[in-house]
Structures are given as structure tokens and as C-alpha cells.
ROGUDO-526852 format. One line per field, with one value per residue: residue number from 0; residue in one letter; x, y, z of N, C-alpha, C, CB in turn. Coordinates in Angstrom, 3 decimals, m for minus. Glycine has a CB too. Layout:
BEGIN
pos: (NUM;...)
code: (a;...)
nc1: (X;...)
nc2: (Y;...)
nc3: (Z;...)
cac1: (X;...)
cac2: (Y;...)
cac3: (Z;...)
cc1: (X;...)
cc2: (Y;...)
cc3: (Z;...)
cbc1: (X;...)
cbc2: (Y;...)
cbc3: (Z;...)
//
This chain:
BEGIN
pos: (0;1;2;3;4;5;6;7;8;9;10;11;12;13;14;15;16;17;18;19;20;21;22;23;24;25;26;27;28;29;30;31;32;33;34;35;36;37;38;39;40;41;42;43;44;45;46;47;48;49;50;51;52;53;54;55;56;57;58;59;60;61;62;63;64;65;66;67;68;69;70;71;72;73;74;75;76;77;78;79;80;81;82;83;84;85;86;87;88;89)
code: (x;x;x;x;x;x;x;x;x;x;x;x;x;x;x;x;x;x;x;x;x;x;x;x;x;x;x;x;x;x;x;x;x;x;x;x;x;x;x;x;x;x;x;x;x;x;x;x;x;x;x;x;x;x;x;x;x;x;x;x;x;x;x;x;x;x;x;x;x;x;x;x;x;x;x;x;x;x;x;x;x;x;x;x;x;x;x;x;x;x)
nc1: (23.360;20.748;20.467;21.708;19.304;17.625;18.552;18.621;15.825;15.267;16.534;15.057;12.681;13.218;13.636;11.389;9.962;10.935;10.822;8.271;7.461;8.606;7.260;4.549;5.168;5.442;3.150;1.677;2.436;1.991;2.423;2.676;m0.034;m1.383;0.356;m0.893;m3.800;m3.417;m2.741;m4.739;m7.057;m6.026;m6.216;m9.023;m9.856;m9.002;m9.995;m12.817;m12.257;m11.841;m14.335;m15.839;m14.743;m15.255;m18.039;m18.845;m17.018;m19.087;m21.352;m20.585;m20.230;m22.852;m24.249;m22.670;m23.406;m26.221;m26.174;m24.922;m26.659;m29.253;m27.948;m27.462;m30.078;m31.077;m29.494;m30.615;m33.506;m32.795;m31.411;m33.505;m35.338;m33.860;m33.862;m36.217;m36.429;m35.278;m36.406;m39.161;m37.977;m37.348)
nc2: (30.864;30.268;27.462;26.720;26.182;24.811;22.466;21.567;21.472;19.660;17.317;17.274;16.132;13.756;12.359;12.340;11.047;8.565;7.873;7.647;5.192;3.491;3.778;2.793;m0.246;m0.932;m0.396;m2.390;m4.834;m7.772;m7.705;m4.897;m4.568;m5.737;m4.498;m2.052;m2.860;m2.688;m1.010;0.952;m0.619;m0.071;3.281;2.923;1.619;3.537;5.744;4.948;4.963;7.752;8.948;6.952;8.658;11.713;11.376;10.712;13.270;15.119;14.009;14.524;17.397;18.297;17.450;18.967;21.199;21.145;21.278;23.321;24.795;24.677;25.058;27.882;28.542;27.793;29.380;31.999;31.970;31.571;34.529;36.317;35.020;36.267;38.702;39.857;38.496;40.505;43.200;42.270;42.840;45.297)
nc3: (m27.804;m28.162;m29.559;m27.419;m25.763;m27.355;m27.678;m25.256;m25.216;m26.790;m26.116;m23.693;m24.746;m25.821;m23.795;m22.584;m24.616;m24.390;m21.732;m21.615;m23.939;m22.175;m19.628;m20.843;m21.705;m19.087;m18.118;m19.605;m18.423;m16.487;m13.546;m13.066;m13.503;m11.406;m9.288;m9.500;m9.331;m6.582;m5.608;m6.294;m4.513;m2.218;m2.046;m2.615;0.002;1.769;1.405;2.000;4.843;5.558;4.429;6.847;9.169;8.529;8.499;11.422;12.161;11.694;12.689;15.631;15.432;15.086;17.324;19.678;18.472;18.615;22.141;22.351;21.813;23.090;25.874;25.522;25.726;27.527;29.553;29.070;29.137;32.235;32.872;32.320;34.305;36.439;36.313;36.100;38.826;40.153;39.245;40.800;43.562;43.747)
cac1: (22.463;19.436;21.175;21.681;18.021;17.178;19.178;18.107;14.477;15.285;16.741;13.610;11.768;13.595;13.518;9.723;9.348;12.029;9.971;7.046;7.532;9.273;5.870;3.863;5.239;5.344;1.424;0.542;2.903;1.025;2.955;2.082;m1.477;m0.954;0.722;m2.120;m4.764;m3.128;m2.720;m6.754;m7.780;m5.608;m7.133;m10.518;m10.177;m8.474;m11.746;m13.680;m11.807;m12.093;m15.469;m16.541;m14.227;m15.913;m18.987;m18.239;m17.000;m20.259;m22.302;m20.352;m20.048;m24.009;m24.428;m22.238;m24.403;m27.442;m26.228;m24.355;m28.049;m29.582;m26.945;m27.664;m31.896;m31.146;m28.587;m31.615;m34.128;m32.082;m31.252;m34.915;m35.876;m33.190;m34.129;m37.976;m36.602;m34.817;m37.462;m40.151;m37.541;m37.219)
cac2: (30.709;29.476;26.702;25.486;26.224;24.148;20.874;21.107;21.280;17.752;16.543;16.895;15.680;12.514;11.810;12.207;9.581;7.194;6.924;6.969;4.244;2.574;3.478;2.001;m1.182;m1.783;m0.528;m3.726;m5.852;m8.246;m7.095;m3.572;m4.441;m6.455;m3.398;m1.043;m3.417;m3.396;0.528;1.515;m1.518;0.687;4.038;3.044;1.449;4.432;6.730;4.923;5.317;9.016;8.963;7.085;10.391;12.817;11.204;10.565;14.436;15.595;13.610;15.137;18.921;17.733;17.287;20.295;22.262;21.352;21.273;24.517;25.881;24.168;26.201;29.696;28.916;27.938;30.635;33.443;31.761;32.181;35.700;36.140;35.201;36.915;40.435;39.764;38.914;42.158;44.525;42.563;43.167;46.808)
cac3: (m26.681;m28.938;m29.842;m26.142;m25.391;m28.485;m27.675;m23.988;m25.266;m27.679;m24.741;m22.779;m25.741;m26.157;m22.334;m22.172;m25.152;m24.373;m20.650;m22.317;m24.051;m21.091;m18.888;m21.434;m21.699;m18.022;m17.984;m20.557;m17.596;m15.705;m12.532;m12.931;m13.938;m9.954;m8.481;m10.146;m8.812;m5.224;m5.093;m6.166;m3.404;m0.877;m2.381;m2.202;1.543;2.653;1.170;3.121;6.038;5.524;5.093;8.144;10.011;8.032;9.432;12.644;13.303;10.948;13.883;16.650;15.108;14.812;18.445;20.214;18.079;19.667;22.672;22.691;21.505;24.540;26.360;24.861;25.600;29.496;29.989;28.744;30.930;33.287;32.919;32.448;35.742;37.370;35.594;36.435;40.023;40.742;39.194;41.718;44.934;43.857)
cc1: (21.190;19.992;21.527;19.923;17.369;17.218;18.912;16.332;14.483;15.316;15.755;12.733;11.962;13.588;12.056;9.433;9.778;10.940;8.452;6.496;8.009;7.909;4.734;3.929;4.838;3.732;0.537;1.331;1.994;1.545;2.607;0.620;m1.960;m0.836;m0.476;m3.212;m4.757;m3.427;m4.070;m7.063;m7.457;m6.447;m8.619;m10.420;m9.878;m9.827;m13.018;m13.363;m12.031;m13.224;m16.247;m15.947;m14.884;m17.458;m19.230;m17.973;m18.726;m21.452;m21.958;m20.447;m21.756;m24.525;m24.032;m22.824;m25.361;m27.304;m25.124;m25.672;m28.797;m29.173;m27.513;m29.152;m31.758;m30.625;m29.822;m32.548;m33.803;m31.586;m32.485;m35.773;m35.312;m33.209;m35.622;m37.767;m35.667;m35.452;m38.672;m39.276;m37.847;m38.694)
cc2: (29.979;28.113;25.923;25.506;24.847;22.523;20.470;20.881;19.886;16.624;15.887;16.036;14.075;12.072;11.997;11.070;8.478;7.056;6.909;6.183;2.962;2.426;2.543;0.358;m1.799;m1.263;m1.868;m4.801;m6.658;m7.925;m5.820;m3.238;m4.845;m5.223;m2.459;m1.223;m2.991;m1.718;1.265;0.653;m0.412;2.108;3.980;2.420;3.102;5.651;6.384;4.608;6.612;9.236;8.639;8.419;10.880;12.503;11.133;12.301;15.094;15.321;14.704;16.663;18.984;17.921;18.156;21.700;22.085;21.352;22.642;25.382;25.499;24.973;27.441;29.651;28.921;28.950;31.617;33.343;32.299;33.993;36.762;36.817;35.917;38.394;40.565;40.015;39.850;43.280;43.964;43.134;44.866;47.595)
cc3: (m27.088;m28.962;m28.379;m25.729;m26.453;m27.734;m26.608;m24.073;m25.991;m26.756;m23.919;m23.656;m25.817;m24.643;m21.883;m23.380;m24.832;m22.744;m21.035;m22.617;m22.721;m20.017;m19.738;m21.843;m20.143;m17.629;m18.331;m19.548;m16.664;m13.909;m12.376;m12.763;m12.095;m8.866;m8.228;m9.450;m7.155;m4.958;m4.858;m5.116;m2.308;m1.001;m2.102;m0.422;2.378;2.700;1.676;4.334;6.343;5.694;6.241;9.052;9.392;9.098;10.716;13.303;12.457;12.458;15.167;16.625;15.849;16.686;19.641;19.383;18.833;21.344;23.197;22.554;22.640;25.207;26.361;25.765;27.112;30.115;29.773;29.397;31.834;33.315;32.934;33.624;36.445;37.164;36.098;38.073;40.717;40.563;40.373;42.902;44.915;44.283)
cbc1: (22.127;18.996;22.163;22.928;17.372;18.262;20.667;18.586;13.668;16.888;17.236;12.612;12.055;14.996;14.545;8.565;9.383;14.539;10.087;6.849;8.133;10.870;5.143;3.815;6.343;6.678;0.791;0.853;3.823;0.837;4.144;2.433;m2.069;0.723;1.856;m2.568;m4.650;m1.365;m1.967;m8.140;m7.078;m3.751;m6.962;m11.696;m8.953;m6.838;m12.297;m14.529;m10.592;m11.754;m15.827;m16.323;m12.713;m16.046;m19.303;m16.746;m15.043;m20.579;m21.969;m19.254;m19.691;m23.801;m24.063;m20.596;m24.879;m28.414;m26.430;m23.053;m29.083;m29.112;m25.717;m27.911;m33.332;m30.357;m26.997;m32.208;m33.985;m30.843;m30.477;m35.079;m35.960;m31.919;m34.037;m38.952;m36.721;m33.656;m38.302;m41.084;m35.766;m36.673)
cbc2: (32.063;30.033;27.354;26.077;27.929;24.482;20.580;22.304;22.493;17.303;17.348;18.352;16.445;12.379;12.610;13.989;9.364;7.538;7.541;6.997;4.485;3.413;4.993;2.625;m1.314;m1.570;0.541;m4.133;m5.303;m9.935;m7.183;m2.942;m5.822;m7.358;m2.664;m1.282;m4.896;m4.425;1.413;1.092;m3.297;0.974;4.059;1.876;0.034;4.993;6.786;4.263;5.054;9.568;8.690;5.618;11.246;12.756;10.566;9.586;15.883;14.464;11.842;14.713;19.508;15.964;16.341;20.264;22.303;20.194;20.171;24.945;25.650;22.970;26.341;30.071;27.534;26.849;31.016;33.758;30.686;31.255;35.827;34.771;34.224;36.414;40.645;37.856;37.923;42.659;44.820;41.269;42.673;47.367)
cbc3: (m26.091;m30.665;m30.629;m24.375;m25.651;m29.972;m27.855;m22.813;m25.999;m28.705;m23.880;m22.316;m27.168;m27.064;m21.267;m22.366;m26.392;m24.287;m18.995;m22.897;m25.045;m20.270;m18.566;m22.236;m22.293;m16.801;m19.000;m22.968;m16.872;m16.195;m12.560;m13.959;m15.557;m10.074;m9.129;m11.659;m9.175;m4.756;m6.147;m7.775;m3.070;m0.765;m3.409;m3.467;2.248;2.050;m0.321;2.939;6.166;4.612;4.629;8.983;10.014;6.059;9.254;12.345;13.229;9.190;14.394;17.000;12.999;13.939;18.488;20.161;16.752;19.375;22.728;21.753;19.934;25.036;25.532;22.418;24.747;30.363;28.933;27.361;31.615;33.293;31.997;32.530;36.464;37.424;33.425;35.986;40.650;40.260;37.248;42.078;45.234;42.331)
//
């Protein structure tokens, strides 16, 4: 049983250097270096795509806040006056 554990661990061993080596060559490729280039361009556009959304709901969160607090201050006014004008009727 050791003995299969063993040869399946070499196994792995020799199939993590053999692409190892195989990634590393096509890293020093001028096609990969191309690909590489093309993928971070997309990466970084896409992060600032995100960010303007982030900003964008940041503004709006930004804005139904104050105007849900607006809300709250007119609503108590209002409850206010209408507590003031039932103790004068009484």
C-alpha cells in the first residue's frame, strides 16, 4: 500500500516539473508575453469598470440616505403638530 502511495506521489512530482518546465518556456514566448499583455489590459479595464459601479451605487446609497433622513425629520414634524393639535382641541 506504501508503495502505491509512493509512486503516485513521483507521479505527481514528475507531472508538476515536466509542466513546469513546459509553463516556463511558454512564459519566455513572445506570444504568451502578447497573450499576458492582452489579459492584464482586460483586467485592469474591467477594475475600472467596477470602480466607476462601486461609485456610482456609493453616490446613490449616498443620496437615499439623505433623503430617507429628510423623510424621518418631516414625518416627526408632522406628528408633532398633530400631537400639539389634539391636546389644544381637548
Amino acid at each position: 500500500m506504501d508503495c502505491d502511495k509512493c509512486i503516485k506521489n513521483l507521479a505527481f512530482f514528475a507531472g508538476g516539473v515536466l509542466f513546469g518546465s513546459a509553463g516556463l518556456k511558454l512564459l519566455s514566448s513572445r506570444d504568451a508575453k502578447k497573450a499576458y499583455t492582452h489579459t492584464t489590459a482586460a483586467a485592469l479595464r474591467m477594475k475600472e469598470s467596477v470602480m466607476e459601479a462601486v461609485t456610482t451605487m456609493q453616490e446613490n446609497a449616498a443620496d437615499i440616505l439623505a433623503s430617507a433622513k429628510a423623510l424621518n425629520v418631516q414625518r416627526a414634524e408632522q406628528e408633532t403638530v398633530d400631537t400639539f393639535g389634539q391636546e389644544e382641541e381637548a
